[in-house]
mmCIF file of the N, C-alpha and C atoms, coordinates in Angstrom:
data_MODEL
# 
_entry.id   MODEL 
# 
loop_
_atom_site.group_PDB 
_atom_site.id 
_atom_site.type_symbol 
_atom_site.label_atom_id 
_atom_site.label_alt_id 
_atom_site.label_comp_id 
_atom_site.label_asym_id 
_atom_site.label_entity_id 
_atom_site.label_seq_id 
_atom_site.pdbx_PDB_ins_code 
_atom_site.Cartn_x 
_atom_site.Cartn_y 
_atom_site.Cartn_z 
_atom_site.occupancy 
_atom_site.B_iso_or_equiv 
_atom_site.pdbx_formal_charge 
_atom_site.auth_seq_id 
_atom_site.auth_comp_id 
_atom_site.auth_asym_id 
_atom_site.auth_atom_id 
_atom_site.pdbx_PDB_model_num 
ATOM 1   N N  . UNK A 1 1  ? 0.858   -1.179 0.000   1.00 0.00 ? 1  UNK A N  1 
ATOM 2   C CA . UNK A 1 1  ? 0.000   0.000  0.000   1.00 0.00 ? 1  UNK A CA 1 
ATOM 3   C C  . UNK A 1 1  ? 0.902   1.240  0.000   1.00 0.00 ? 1  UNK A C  1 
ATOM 4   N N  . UNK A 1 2  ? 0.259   1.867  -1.016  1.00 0.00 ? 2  UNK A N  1 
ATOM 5   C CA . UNK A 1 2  ? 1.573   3.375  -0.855  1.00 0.00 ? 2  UNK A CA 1 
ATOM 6   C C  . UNK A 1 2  ? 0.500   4.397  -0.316  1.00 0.00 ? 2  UNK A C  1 
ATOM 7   N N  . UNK A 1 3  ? 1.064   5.371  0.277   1.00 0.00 ? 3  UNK A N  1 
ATOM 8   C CA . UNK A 1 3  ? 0.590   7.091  0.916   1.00 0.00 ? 3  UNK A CA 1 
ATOM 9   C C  . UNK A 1 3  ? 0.356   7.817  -0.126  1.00 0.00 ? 3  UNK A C  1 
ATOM 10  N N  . UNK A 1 4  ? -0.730  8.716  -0.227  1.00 0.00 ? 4  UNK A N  1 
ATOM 11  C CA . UNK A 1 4  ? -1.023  9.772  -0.903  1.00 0.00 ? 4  UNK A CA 1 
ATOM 12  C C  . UNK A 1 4  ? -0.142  10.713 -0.479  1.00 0.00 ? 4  UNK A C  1 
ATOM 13  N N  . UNK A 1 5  ? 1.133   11.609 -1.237  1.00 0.00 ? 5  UNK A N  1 
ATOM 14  C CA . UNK A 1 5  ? 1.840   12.582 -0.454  1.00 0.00 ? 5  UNK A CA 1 
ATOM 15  C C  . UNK A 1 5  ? 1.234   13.510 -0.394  1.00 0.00 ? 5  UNK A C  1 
ATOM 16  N N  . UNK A 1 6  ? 0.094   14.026 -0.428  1.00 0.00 ? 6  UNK A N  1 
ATOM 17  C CA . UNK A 1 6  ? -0.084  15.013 -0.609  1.00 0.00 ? 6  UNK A CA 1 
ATOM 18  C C  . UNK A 1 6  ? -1.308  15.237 0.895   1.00 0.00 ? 6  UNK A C  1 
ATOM 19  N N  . UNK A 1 7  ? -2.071  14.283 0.793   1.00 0.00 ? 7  UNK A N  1 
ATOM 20  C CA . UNK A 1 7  ? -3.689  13.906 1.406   1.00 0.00 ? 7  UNK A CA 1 
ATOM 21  C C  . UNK A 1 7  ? -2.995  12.790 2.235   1.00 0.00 ? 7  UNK A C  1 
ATOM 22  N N  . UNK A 1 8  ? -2.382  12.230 2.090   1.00 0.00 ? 8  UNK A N  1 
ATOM 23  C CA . UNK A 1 8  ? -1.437  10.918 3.109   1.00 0.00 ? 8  UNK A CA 1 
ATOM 24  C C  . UNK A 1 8  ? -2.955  9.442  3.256   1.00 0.00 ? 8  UNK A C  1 
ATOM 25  N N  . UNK A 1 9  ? -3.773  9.811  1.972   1.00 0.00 ? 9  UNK A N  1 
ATOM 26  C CA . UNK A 1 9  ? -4.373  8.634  2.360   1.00 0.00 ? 9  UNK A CA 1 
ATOM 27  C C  . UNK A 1 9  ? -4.022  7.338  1.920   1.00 0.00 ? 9  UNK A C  1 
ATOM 28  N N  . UNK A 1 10 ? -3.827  6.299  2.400   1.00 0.00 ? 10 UNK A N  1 
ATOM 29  C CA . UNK A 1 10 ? -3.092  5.086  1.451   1.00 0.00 ? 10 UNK A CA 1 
ATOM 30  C C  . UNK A 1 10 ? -4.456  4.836  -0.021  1.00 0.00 ? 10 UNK A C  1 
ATOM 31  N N  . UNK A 1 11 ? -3.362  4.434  -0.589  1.00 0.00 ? 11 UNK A N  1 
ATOM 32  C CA . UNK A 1 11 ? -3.554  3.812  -1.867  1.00 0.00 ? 11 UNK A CA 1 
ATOM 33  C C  . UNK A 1 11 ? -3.077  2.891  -2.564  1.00 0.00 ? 11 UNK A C  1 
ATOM 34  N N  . UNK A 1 12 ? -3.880  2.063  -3.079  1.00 0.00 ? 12 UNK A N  1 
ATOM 35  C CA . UNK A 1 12 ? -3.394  1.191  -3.653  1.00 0.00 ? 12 UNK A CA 1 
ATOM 36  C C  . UNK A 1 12 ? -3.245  0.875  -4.910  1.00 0.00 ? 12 UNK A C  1 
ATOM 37  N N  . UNK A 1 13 ? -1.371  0.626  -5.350  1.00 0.00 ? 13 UNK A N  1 
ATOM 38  C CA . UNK A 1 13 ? -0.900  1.597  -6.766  1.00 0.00 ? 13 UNK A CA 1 
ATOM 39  C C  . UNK A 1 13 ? -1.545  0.607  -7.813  1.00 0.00 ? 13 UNK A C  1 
ATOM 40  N N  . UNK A 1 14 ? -2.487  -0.302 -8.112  1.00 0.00 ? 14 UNK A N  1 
ATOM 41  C CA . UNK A 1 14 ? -3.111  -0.608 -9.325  1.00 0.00 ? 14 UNK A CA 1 
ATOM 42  C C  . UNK A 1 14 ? -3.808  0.167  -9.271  1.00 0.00 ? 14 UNK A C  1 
ATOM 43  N N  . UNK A 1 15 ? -4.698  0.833  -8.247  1.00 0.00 ? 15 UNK A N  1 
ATOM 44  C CA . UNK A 1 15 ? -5.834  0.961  -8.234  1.00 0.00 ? 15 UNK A CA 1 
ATOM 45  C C  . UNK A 1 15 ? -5.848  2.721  -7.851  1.00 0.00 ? 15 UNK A C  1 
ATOM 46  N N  . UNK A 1 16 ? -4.720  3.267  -8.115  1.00 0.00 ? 16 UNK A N  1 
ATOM 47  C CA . UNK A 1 16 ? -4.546  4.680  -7.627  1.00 0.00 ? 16 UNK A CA 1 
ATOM 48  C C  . UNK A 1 16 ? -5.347  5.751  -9.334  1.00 0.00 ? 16 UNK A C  1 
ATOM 49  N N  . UNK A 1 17 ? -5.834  7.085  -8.973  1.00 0.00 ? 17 UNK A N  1 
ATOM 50  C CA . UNK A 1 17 ? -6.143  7.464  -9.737  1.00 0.00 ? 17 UNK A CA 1 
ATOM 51  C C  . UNK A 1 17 ? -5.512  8.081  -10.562 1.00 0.00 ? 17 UNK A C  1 
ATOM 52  N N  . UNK A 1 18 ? -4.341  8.272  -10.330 1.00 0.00 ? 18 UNK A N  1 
ATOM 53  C CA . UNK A 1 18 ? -2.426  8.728  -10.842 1.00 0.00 ? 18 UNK A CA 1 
ATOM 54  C C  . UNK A 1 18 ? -1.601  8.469  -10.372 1.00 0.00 ? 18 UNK A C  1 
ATOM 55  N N  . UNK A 1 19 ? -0.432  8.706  -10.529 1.00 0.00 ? 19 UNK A N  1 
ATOM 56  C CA . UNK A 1 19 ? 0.820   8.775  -10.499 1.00 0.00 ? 19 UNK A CA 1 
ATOM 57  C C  . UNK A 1 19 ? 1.699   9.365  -10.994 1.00 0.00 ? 19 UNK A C  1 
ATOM 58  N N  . UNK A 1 20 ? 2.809   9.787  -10.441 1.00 0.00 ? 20 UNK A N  1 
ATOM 59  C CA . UNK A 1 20 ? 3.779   10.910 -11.362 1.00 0.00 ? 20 UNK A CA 1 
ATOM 60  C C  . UNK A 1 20 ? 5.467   10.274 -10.339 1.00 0.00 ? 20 UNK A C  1 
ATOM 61  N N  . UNK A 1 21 ? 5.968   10.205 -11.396 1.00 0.00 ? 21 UNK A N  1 
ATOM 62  C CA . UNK A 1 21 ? 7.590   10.182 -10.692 1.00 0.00 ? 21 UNK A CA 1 
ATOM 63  C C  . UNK A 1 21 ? 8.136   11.147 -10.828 1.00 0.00 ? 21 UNK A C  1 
ATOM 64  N N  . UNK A 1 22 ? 8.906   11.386 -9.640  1.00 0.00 ? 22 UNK A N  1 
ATOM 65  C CA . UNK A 1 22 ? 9.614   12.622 -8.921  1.00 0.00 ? 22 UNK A CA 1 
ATOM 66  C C  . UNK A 1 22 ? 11.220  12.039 -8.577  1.00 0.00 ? 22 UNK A C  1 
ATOM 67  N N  . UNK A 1 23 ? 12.804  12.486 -8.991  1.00 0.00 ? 23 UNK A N  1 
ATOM 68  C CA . UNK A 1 23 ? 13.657  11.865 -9.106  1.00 0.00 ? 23 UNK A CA 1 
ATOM 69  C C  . UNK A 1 23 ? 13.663  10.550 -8.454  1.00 0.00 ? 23 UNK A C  1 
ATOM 70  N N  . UNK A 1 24 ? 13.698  9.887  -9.700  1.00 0.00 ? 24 UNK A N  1 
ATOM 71  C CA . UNK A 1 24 ? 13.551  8.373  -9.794  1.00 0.00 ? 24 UNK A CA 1 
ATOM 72  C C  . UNK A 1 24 ? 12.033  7.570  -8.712  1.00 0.00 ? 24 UNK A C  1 
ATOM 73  N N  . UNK A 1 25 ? 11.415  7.750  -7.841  1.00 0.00 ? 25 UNK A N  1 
ATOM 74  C CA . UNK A 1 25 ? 10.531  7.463  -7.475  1.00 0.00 ? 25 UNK A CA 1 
ATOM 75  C C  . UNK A 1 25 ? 9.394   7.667  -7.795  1.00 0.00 ? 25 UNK A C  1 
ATOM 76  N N  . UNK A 1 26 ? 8.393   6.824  -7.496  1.00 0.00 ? 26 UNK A N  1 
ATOM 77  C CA . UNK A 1 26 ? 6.616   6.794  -8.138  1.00 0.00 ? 26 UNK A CA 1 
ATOM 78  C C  . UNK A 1 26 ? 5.619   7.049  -7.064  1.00 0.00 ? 26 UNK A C  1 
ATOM 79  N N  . UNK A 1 27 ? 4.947   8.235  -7.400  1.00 0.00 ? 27 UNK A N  1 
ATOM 80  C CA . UNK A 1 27 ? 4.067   8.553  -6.081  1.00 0.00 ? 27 UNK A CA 1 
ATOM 81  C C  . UNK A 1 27 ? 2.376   7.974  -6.510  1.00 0.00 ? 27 UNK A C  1 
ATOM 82  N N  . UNK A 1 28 ? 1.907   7.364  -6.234  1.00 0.00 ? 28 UNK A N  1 
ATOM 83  C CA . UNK A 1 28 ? 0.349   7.525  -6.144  1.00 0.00 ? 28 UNK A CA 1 
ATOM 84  C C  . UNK A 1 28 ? -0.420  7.961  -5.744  1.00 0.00 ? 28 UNK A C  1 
ATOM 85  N N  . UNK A 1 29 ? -1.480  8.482  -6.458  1.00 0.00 ? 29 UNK A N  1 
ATOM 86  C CA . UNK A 1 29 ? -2.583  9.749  -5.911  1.00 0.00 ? 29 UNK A CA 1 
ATOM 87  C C  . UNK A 1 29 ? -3.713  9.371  -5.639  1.00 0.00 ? 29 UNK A C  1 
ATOM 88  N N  . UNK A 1 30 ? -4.450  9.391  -4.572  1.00 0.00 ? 30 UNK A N  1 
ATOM 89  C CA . UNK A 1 30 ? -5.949  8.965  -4.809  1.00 0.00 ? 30 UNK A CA 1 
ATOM 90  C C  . UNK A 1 30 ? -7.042  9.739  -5.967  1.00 0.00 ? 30 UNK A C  1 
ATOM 91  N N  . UNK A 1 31 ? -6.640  10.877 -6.388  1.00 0.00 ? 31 UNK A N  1 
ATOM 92  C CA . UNK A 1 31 ? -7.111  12.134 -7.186  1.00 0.00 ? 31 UNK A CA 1 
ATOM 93  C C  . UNK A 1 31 ? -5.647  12.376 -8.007  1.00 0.00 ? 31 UNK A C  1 
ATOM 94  N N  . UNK A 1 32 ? -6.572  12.715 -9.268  1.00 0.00 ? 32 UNK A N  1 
ATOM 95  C CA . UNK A 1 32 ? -5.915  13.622 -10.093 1.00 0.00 ? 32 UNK A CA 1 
ATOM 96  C C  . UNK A 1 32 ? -5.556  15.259 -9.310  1.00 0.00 ? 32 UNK A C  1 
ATOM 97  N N  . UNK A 1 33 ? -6.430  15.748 -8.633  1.00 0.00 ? 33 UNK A N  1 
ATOM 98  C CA . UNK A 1 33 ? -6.179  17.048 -7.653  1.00 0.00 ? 33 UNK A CA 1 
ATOM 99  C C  . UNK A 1 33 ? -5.250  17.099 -6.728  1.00 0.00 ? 33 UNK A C  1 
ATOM 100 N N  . UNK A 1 34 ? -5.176  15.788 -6.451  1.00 0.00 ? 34 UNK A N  1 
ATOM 101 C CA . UNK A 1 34 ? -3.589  15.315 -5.431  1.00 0.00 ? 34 UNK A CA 1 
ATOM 102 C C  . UNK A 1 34 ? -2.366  15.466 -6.361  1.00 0.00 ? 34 UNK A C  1 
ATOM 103 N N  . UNK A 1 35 ? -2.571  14.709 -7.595  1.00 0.00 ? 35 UNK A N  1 
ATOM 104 C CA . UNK A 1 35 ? -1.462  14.950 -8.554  1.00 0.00 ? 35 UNK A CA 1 
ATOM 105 C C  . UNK A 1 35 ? -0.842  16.027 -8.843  1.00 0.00 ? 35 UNK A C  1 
ATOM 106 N N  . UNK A 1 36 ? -2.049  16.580 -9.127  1.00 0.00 ? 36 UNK A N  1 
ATOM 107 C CA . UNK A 1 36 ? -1.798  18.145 -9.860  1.00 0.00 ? 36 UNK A CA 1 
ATOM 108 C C  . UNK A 1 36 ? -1.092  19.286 -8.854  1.00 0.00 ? 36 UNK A C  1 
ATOM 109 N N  . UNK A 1 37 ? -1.468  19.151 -7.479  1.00 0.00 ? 37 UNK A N  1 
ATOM 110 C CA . UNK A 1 37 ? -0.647  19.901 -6.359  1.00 0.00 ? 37 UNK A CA 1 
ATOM 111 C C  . UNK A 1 37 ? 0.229   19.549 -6.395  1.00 0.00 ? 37 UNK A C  1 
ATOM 112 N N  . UNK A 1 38 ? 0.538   17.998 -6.414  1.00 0.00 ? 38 UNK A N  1 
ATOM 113 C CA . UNK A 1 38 ? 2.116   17.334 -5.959  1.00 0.00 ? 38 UNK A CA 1 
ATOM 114 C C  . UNK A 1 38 ? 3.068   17.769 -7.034  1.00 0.00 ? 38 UNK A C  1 
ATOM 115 N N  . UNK A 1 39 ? 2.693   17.875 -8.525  1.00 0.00 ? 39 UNK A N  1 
ATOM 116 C CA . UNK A 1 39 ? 3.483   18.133 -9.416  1.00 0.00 ? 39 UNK A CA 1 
ATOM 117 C C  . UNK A 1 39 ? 3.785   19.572 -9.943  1.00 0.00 ? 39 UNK A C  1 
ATOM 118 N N  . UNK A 1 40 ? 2.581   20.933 -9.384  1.00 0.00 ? 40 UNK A N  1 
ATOM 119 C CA . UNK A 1 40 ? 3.309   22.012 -9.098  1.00 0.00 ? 40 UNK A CA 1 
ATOM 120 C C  . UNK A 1 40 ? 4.689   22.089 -8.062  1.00 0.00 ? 40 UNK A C  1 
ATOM 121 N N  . UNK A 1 41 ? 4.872   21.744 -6.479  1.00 0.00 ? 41 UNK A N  1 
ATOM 122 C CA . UNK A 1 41 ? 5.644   21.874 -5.384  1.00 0.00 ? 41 UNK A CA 1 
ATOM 123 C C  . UNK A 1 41 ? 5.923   20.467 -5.097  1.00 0.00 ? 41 UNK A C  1 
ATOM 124 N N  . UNK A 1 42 ? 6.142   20.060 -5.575  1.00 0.00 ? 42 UNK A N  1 
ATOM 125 C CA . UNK A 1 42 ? 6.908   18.342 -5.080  1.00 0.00 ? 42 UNK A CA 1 
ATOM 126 C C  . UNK A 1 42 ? 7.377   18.360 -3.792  1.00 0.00 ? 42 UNK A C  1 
ATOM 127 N N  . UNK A 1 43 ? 8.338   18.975 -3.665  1.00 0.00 ? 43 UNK A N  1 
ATOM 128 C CA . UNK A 1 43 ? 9.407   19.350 -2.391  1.00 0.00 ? 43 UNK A CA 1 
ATOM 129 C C  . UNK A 1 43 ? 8.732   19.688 -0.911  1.00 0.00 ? 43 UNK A C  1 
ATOM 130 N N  . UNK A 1 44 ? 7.194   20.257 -1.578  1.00 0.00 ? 44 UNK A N  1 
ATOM 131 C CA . UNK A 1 44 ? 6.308   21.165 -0.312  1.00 0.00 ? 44 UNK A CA 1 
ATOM 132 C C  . UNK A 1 44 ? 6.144   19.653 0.184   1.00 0.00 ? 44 UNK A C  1 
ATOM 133 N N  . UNK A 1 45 ? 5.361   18.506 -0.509  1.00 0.00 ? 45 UNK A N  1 
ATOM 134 C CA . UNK A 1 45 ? 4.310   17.806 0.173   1.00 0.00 ? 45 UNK A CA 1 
ATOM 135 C C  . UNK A 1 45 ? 5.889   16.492 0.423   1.00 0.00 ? 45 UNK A C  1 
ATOM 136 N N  . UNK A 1 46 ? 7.057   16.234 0.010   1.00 0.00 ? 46 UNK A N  1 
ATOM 137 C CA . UNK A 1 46 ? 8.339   15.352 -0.197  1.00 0.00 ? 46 UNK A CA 1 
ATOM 138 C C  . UNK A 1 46 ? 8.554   15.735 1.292   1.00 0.00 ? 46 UNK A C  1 
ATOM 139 N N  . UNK A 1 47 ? 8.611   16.949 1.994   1.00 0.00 ? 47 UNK A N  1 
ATOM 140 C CA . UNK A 1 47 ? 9.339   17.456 3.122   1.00 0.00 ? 47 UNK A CA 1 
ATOM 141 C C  . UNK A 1 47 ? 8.339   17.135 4.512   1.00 0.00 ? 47 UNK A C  1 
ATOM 142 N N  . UNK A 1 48 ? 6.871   17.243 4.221   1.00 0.00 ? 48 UNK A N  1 
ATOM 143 C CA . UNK A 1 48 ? 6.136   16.430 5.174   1.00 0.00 ? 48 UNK A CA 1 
ATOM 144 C C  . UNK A 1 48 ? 5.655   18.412 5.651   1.00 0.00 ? 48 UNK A C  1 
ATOM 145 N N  . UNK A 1 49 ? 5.717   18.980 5.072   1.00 0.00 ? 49 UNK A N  1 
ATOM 146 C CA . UNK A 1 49 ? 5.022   20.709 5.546   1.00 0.00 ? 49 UNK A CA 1 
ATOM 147 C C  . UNK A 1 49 ? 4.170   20.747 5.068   1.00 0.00 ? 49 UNK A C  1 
ATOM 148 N N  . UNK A 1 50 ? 3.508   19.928 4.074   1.00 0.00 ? 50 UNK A N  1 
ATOM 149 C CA . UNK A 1 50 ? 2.000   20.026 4.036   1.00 0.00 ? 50 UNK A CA 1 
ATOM 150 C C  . UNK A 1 50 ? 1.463   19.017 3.929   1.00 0.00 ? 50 UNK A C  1 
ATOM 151 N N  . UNK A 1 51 ? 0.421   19.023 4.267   1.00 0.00 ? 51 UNK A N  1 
ATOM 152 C CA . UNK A 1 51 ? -1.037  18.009 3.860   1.00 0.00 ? 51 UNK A CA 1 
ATOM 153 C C  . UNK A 1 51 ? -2.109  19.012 3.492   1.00 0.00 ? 51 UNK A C  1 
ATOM 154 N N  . UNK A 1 52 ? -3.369  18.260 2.792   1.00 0.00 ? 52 UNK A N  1 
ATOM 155 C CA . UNK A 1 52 ? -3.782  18.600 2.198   1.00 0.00 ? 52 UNK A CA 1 
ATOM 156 C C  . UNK A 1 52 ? -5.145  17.827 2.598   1.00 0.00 ? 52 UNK A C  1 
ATOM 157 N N  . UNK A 1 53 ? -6.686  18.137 2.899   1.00 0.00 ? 53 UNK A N  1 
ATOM 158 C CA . UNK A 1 53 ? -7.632  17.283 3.485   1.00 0.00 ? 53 UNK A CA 1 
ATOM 159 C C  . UNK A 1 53 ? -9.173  17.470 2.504   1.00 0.00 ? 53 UNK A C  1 
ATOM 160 N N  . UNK A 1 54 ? -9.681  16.598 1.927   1.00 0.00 ? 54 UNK A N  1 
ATOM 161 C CA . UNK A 1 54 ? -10.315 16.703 1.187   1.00 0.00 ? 54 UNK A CA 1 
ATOM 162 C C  . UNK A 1 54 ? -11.608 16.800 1.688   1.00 0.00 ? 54 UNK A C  1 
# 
């Protein structure tokens, strides 16, 4: 089960609604809206200073 970085909800990566890799690693999103934050500021939600609550 992987973490939403963004929303930190687990997900599960067949079944995630995206994904985007960030140097060399694969994040899964429960939302495309999770994606789309994570891939403006990577670093914001990578460093654990934000979450994000839907």
């Amino acid at each position: 089960m992987a973490k939403d970085p963004v929303c930190h909800m687990d997900v599960e990566p067949a079944k995630a609604a995206a994904q985007s890799k960030y140097q060399g690693e694969t994040y899964y999103f429960c939302a495309v809206g999770c994606k789309q934050k994570f891939d403006r500021d990577p670093d914001t939600y990578l460093e654990g200073g934000a979450v994000e609550q839907h």
